[in-house]
BAGU-55256 format. One line per 8 residues: number of its first residue (from 1); their letters; for each residue x, y, z of N, C-alpha, C. Coordinates in Angstrom, 1 decimal. Each point is the difference from the previous one (the first is absolute). Layout:
NUM) A) X:Y:Z:X:Y:Z:X:Y:Z ~ ...
//
This chain:
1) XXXXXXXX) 25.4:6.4:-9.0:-1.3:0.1:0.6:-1.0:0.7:-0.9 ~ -1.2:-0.6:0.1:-0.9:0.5:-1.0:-0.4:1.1:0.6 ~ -0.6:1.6:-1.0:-0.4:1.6:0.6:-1.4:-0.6:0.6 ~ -0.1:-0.2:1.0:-1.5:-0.2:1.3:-0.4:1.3:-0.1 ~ 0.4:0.9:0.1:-0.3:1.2:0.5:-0.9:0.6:-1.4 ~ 0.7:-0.4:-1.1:-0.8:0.7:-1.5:-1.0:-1.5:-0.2 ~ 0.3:-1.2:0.3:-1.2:-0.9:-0.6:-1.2:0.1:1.3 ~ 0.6:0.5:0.9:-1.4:-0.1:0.9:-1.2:1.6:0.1
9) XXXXXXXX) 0.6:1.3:-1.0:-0.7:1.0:-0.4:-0.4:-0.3:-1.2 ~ 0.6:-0.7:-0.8:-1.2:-0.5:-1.5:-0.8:-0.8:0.3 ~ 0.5:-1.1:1.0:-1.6:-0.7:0.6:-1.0:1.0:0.4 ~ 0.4:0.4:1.5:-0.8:1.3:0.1:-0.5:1.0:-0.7 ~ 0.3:0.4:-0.7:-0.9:1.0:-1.3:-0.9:-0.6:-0.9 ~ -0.1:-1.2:0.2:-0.8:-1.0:-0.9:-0.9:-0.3:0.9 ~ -0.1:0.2:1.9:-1.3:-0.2:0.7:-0.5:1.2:0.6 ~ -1.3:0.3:-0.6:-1.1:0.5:0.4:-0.1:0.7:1.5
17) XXXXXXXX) -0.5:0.9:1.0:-0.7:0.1:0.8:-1.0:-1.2:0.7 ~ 0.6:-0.6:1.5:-1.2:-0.9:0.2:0.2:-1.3:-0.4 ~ 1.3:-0.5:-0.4:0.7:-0.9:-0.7:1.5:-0.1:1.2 ~ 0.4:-1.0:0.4:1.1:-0.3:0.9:1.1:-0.9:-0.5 ~ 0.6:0.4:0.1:1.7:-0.9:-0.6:0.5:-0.9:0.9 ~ -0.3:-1.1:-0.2:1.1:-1.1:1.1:0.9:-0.8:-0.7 ~ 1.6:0.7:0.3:1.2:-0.5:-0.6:0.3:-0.4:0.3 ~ 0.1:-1.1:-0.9:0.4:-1.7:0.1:1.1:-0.1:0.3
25) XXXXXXXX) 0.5:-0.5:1.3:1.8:0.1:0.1:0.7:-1.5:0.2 ~ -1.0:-0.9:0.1:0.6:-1.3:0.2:1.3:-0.3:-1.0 ~ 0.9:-0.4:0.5:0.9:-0.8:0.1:1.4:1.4:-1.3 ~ -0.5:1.2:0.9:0.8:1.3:-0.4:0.6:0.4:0.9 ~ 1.1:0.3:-0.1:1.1:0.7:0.9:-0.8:1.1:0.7 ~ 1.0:0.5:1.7:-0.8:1.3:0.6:0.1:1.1:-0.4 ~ 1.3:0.5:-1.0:0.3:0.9:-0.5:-1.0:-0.1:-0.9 ~ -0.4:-0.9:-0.9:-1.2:0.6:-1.0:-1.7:0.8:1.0
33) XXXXXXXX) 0.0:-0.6:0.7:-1.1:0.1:1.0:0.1:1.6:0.5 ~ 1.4:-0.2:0.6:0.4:1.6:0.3:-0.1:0.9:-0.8 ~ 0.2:0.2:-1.2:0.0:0.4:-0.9:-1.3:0.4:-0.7 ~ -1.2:-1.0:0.1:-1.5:0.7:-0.2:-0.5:0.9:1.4 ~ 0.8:-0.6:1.0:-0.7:0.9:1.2:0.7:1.1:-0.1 ~ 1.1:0.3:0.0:0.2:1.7:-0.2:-0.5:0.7:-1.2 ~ -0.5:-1.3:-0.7:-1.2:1.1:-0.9:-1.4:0.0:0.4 ~ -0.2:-0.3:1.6:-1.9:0.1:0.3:-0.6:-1.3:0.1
41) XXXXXXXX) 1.1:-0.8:-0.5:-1.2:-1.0:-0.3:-0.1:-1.1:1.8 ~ -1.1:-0.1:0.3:0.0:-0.9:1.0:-0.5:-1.1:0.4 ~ -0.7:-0.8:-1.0:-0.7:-1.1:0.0:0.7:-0.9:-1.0 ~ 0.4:-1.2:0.7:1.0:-1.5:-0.8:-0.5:-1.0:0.2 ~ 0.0:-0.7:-0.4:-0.6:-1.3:-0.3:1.0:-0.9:-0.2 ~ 0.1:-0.9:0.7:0.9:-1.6:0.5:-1.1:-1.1:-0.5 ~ 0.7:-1.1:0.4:-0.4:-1.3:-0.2:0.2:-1.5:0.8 ~ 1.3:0.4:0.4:0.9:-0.9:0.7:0.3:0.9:1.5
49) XXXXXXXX) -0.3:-1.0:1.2:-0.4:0.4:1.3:1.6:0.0:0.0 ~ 1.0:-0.7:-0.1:1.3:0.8:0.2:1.2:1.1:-0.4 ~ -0.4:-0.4:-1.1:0.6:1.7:-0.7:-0.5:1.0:0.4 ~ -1.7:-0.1:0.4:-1.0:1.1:0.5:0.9:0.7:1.4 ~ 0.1:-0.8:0.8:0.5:0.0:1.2:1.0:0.8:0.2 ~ 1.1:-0.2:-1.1:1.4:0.5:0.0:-0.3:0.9:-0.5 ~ -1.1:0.7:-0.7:0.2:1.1:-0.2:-0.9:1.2:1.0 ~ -0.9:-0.8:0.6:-0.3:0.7:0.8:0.5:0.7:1.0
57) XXXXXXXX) 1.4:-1.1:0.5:0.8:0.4:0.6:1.1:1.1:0.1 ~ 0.2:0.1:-1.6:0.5:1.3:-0.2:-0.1:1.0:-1.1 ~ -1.1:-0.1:-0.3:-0.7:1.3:-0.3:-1.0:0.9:0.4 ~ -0.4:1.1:-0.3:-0.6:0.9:1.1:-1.5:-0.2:0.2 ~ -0.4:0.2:1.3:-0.8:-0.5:0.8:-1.2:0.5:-0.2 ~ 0.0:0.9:-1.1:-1.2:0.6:-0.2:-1.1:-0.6:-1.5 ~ 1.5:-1.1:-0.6:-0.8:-0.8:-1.3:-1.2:-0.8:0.3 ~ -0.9:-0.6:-0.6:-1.5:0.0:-0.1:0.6:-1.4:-0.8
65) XXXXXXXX) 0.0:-1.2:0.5:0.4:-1.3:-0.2:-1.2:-1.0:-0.8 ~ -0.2:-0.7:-0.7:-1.0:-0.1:-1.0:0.7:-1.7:-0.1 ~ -1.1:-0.7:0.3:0.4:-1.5:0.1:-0.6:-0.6:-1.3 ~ 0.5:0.0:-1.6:-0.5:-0.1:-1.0:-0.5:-1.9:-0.6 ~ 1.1:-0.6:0.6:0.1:-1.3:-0.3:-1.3:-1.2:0.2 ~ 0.1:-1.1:0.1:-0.7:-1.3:0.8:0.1:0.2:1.2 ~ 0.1:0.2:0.8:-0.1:-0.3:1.8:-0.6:-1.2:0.4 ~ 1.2:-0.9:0.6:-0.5:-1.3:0.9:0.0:0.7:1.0
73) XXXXXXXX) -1.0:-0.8:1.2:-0.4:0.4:0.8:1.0:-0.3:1.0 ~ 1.1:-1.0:0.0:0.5:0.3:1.2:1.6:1.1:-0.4 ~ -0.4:1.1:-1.0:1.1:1.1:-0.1:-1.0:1.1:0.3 ~ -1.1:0.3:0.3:-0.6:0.8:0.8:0.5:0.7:0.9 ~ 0.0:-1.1:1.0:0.9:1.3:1.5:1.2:0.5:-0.5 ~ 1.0:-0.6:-0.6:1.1:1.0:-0.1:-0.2:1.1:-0.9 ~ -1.0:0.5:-0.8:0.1:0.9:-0.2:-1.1:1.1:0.6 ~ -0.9:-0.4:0.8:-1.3:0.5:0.4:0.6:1.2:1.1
81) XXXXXXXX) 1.0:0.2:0.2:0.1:1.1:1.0:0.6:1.2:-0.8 ~ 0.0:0.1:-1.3:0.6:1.3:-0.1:-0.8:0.0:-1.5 ~ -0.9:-1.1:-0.9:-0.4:-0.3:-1.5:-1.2:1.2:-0.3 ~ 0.0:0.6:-0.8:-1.0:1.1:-0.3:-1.2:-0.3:-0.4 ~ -0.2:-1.1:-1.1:-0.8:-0.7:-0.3:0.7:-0.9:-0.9 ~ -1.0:-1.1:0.2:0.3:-1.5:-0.8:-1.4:0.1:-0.8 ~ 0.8:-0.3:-1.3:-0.8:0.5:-1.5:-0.7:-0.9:0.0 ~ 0.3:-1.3:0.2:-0.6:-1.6:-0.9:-0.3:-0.8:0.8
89) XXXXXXXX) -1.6:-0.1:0.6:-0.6:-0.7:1.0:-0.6:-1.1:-0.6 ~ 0.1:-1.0:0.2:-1.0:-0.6:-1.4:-0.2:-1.1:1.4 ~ -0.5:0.0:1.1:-0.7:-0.6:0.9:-0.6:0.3:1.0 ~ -1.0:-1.0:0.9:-0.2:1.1:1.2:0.6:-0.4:1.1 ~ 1.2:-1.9:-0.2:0.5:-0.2:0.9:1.8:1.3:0.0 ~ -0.1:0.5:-0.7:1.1:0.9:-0.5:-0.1:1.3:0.7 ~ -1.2:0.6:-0.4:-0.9:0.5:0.9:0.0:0.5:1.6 ~ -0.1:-1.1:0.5:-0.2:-0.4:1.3:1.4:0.1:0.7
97) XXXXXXXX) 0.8:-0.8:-0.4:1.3:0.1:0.2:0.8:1.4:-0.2 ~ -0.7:0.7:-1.2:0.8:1.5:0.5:-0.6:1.0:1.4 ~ -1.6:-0.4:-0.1:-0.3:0.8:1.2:0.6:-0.4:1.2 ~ 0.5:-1.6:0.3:0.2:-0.6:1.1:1.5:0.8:0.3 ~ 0.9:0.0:-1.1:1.6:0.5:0.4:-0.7:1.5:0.1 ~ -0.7:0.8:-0.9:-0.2:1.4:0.1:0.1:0.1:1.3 ~ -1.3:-0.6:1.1:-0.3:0.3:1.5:1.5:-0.1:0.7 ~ 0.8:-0.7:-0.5:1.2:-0.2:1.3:0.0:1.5:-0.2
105) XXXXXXXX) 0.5:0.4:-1.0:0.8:1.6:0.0:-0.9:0.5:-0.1 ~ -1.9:0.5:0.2:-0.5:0.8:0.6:0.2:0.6:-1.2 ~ -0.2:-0.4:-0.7:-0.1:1.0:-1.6:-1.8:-0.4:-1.0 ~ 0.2:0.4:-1.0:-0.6:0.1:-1.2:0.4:-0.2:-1.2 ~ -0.2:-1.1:-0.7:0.9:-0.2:-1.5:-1.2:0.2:-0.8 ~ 0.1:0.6:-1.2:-0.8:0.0:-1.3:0.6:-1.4:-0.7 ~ -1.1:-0.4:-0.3:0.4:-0.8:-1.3:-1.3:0.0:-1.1 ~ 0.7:-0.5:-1.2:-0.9:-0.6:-1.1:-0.2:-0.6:-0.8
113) XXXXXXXX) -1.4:-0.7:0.0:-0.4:-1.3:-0.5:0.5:0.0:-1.1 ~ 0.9:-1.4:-0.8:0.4:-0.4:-1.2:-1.0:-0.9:-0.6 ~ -0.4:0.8:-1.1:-0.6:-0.6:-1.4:0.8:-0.7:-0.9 ~ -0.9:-1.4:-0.4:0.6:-0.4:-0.8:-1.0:-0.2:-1.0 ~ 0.9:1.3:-1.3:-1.0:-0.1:-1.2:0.4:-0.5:-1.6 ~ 1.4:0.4:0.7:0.8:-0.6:-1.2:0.1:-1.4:-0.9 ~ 0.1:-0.2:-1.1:-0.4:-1.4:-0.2:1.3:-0.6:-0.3 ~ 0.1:-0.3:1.3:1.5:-0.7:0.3:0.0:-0.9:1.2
121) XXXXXXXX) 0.4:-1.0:0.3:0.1:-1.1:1.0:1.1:0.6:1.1 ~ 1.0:0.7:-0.3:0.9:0.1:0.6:-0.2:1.5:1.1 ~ -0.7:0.6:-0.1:-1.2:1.2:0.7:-0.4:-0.6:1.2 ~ 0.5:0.6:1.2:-0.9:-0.1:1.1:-0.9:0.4:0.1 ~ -1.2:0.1:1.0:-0.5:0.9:0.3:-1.6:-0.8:0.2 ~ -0.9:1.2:-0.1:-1.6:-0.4:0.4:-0.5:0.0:-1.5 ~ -1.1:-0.8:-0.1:-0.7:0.3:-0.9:-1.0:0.7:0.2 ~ -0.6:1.0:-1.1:-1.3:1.0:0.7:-0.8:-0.8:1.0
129) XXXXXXXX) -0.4:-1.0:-0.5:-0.9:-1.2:0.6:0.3:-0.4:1.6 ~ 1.3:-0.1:-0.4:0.7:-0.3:1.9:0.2:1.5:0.6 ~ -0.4:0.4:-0.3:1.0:1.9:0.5:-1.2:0.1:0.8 ~ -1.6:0.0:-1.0:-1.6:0.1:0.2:-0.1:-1.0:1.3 ~ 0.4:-1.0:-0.1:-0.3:-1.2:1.2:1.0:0.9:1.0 ~ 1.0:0.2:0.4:0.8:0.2:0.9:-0.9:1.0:0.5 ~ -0.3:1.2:-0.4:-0.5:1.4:0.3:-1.6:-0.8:0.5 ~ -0.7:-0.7:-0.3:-1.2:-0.3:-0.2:-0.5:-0.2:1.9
137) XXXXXXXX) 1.7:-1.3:-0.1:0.0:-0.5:1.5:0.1:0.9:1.1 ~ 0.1:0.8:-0.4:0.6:1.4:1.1:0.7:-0.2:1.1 ~ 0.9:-0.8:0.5:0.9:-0.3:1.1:1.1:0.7:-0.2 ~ -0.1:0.6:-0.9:1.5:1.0:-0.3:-0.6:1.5:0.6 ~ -1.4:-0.2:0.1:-0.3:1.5:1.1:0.4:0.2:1.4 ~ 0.1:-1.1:0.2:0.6:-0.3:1.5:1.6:0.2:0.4 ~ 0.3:-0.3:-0.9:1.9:0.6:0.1:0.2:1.2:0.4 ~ 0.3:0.7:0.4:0.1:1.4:0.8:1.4:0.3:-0.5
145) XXXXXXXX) 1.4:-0.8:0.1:1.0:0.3:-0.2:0.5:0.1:-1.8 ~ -1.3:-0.1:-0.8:0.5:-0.3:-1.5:-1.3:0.5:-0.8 ~ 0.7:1.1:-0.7:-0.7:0.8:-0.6:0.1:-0.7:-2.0 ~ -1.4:0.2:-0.6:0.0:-0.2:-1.0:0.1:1.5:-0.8 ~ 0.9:0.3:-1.1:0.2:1.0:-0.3:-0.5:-0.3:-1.6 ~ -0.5:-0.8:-0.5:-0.1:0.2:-1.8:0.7:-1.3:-0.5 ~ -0.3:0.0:-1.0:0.3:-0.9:-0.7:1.3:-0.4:-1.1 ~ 0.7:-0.9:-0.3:1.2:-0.1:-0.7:-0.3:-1.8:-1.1
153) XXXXXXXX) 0.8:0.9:-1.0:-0.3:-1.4:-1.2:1.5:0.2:-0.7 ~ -0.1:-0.8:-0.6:1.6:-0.3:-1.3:-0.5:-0.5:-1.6 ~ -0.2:0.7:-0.4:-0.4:0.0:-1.6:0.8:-1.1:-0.6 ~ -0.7:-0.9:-0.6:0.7:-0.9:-1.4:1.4:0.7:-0.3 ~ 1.2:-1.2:0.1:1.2:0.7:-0.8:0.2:-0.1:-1.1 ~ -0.6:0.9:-1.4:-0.1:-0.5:-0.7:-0.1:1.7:-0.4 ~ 0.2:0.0:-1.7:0.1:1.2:-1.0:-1.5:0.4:-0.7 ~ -0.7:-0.8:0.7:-1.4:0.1:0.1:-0.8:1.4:0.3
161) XXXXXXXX) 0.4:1.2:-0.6:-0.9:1.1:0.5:-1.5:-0.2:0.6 ~ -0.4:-0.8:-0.9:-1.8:0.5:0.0:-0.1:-1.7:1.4 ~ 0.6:-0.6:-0.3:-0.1:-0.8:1.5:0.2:0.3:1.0 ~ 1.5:0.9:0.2:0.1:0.8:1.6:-1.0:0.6:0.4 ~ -0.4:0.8:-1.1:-1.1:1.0:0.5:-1.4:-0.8:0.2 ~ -0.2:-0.9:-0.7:-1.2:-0.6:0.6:0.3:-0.6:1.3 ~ 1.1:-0.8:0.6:0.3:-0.2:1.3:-0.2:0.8:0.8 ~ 0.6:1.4:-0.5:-0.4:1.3:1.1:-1.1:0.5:0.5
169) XXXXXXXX) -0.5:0.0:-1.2:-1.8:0.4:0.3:-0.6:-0.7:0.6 ~ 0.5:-1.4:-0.4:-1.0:-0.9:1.4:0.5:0.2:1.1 ~ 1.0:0.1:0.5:0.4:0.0:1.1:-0.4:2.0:0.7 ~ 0.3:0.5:-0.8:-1.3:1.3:0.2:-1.3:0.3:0.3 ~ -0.4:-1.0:-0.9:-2.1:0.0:0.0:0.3:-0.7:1.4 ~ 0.8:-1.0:0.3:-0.3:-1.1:0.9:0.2:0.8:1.4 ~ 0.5:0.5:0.0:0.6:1.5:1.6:-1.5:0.7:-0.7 ~ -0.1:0.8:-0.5:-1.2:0.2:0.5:-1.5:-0.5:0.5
177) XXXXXXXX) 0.0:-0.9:-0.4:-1.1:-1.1:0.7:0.3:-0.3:1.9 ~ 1.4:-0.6:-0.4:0.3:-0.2:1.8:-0.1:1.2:0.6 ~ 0.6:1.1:-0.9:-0.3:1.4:1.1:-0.7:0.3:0.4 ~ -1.9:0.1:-1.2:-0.8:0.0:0.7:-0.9:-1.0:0.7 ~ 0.5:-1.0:-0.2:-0.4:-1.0:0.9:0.3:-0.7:1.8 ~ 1.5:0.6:-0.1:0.5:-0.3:1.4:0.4:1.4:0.5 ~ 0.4:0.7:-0.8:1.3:0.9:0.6:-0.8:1.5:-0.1 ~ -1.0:0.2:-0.6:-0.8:1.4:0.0:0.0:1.1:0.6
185) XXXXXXXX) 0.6:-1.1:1.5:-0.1:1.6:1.0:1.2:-0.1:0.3 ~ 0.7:-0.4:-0.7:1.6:-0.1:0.6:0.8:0.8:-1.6 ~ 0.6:1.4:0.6:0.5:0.6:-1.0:1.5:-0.6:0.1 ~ 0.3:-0.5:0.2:1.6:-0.5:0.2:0.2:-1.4:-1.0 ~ -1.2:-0.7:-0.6:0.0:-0.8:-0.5:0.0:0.6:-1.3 ~ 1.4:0.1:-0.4:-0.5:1.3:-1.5:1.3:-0.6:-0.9 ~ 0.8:-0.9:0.1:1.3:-0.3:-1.1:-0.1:-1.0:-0.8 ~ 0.2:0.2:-1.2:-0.4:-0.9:-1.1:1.7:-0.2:-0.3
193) XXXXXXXX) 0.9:-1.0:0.2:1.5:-0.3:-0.5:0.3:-0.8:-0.8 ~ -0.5:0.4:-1.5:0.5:-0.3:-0.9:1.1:0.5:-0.9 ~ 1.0:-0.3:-0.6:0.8:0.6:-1.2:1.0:-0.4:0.6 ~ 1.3:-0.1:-0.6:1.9:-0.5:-0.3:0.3:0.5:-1.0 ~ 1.3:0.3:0.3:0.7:0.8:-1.3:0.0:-0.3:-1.0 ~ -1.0:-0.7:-0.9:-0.2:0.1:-1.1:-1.3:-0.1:-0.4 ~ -0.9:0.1:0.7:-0.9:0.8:-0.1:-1.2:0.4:1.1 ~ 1.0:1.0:0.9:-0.9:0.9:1.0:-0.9:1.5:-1.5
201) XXXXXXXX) 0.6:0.3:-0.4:-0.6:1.0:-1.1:-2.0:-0.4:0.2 ~ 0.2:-1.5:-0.7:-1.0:-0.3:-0.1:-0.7:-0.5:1.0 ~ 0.3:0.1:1.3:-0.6:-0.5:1.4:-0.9:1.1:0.1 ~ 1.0:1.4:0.0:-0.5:1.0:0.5:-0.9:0.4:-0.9 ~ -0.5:-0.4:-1.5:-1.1:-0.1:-0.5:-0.9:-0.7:0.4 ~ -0.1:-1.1:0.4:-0.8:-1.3:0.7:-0.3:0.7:1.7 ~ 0.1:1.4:0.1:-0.3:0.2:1.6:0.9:-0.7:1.2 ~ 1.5:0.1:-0.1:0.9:-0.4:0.8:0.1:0.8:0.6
209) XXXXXXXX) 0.5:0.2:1.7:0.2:0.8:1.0:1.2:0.0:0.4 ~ 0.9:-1.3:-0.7:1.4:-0.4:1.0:0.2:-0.7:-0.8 ~ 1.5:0.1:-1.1:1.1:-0.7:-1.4:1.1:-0.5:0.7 ~ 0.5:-0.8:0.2:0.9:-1.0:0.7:1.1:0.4:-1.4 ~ 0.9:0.7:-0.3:1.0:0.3:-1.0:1.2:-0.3:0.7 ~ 1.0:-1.1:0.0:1.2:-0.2:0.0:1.5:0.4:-1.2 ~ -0.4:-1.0:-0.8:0.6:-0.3:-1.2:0.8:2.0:-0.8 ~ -1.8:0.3:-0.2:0.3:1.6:-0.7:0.9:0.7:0.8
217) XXXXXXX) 0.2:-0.1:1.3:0.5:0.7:0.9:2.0:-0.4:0.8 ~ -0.1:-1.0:0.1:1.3:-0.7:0.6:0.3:-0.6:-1.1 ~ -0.6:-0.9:-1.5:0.6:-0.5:-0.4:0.1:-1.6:0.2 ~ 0.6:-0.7:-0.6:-0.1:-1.6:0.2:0.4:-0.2:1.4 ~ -0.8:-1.2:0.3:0.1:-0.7:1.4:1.9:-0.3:0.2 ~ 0.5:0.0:0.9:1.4:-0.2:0.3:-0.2:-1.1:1.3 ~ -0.1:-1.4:-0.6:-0.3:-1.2:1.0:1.2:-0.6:0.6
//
């Protein structure tokens, strides 16, 4: 078993104040999971609505569940009664359908809008251009059961320093425009989720609020 316990305090000493850790646990054993929570850590990030499930089932009920992936819309309800927030909205029929399952359970879900800035085809998400149109329409102020919490992007995969970081920044300059254009008086609209274990360092230069780190932490995927 890889040390969880020593790679998830070198991640940690490497984030800032005001900076949030969501560790990546998809498709990692519970013991590895168990093993960052008895060191503090409480926020995990999934991808797959059934592995999600099984582990919600047995592990403790106080974890802060983080829906990282694509989301089709009809895997919504199954995770909408217990999901902390779903990171990657990249529509407003997507949207709609979380507030619609939120209301059964009489809850509140954060989610956040996915940017697509990366110059890659294989990237979901909004483009600034569609993010601007979606917010523009304002029918997502009418949702009551689904809260917009900030913004999330996926940088170029590539060895590209001075590219990531220009991805980031736009995706930073671009949150601030929406912030003060839609969300101003909404202090809850405050998370910028950029960075992965290989390079959150430089997110959290780019003004990231929330580093999605699996890999640094648990080690290779076990599929």
């Amino acid at each position: 078993m890889y040390d969880v316990a020593k790679n998830l305090h070198e991640v940690l000493d490497n984030i800032p104040d005001g900076v949030r850790l969501v560790a990546i646990s998809k498709y990692h054993p519970n013991e590895y999971l168990e093993a960052a929570y008895a060191e503090g850590q409480r926020v995990f990030g999934e991808s797959h609505e059934q592995e999600l499930s099984q582990k919600v089932k047995t592990l403790p009920g106080d974890i802060q569940w983080h829906f990282i992936g694509h989301l089709q819309t009809n895997k919504v309800k199954y995770i909408a009664p217990y999901i902390s927030m779903i990171e990657a909205v990249d529509s407003l029929k997507l949207l709609k359908e979380i507030n619609k399952q939120a209301a059964k359970h009489d809850r509140v879900i954060d989610v956040l809008l996915e940017l697509h800035i990366a110059e890659e085809e294989t990237k979901y998400g909004l483009t600034p251009d569609a993010c601007r149109e979606l917010l523009e329409d304002g029918e997502w102020r009418g949702l009551k059961n689904v809260h917009i919490s900030g913004l999330m992007m996926m940088a170029s995969n590539t060895d590209d320093e001075a590219q990531i970081r220009k991805e980031m920044m736009t995706a930073a300059d671009f949150f601030d425009e929406v912030k003060a254009r839609y969300f101003a008086s909404d202090p809850e609209f405050k998370e910028r989720s950029w960075g992965m274990s290989h390079d959150y360092p430089l997110a959290i230069q780019c003004r990231s609020t929330m580093v999605r780190v699996g890999t640094a932490i648990f080690g290779p995927r076990v599929y």
